[in-house]
N, C-alpha and C positions, 0 to 999 in steps of 0.2 A: 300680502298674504301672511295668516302666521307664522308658515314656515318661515317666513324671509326676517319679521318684527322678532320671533324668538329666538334665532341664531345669533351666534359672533360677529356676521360678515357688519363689514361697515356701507353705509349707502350712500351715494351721493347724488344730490338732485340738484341740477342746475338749468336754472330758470332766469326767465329777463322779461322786462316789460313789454308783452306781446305787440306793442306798436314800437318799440324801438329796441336799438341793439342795447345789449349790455354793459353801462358803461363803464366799470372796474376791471373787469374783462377788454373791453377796448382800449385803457389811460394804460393799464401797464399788465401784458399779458404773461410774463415772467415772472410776476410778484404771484398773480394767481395758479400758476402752476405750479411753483412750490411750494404753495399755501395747500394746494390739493394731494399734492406730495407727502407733505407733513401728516397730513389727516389720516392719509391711507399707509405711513409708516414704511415709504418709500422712500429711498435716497436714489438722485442722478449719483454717476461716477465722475461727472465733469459738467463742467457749462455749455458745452456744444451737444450733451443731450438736451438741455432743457430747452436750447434754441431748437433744434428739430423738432422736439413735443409742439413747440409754440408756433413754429412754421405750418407742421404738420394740419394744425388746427386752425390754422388763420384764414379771416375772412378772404383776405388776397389772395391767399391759393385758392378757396372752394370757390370765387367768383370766375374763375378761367376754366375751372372744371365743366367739361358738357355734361349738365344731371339733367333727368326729367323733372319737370315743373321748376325750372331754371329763372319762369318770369317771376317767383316767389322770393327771388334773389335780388338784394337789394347794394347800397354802397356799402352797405355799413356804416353810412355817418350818426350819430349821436345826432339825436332831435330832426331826422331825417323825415320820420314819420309824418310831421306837420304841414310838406309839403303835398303828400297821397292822402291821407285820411278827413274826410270831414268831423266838425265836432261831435254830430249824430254816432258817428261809428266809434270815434273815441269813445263816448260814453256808453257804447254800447259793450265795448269790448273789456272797460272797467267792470261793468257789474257782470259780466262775464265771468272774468277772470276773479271777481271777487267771489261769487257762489263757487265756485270749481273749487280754490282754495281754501273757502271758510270751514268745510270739516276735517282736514289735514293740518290746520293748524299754520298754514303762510298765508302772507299776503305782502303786496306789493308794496314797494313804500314810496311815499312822495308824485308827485305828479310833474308830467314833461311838458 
């Protein structure tokens, strides 16, 4: 909305290859939480915040969590995808995911 586009506030939109997990996010989740830190002009007061933040939000916790539609819950391995998805849906899900974001200006990069 334009309220939100012509304000101060900063936004963050984070996003991952709708067939796999995210992998910069998964290789080191501590570099990215205070990369998002950084942006939003946030400082931890020590390093056992930032663990907590990254615990907090790790796939390994939400995987033990009882949610509803829990079977949408995966390992989270990198390239996992390849094993559930035929290549019909892969490509289904790229031109997907490409219209959704061709007028916002992202798109996905690379292929898994």
């Amino acid at each position: 909305p334009d309220s939100i586009k012509n304000s101060e506030c900063k936004i963050v939109y984070i996003t991952r290859n709708p067939k796999d997990t995210s992998v910069s996010l998964k290789r080191d989740p501590i570099v990215q939480v205070k990369r998002l830190a950084s942006f939003l002009e946030w400082s931890f007061n020590n390093e056992g915040e930032i663990d907590e933040v990254t615990w907090r939000c790790s796939l390994e916790r939400h995987k033990d969590l009882e949610v509803p539609n829990s079977a949408f819950f995966r390992l989270g391995v990198v390239g996992e995808w390849k094993n559930y998805l035929a290549p019909e849906t892969c490509e289904c899900l790229d031109r997907l995911a490409g219209m959704k974001f061709e007028g916002i200006g992202l798109r996905l990069s690379g292929k898994n």
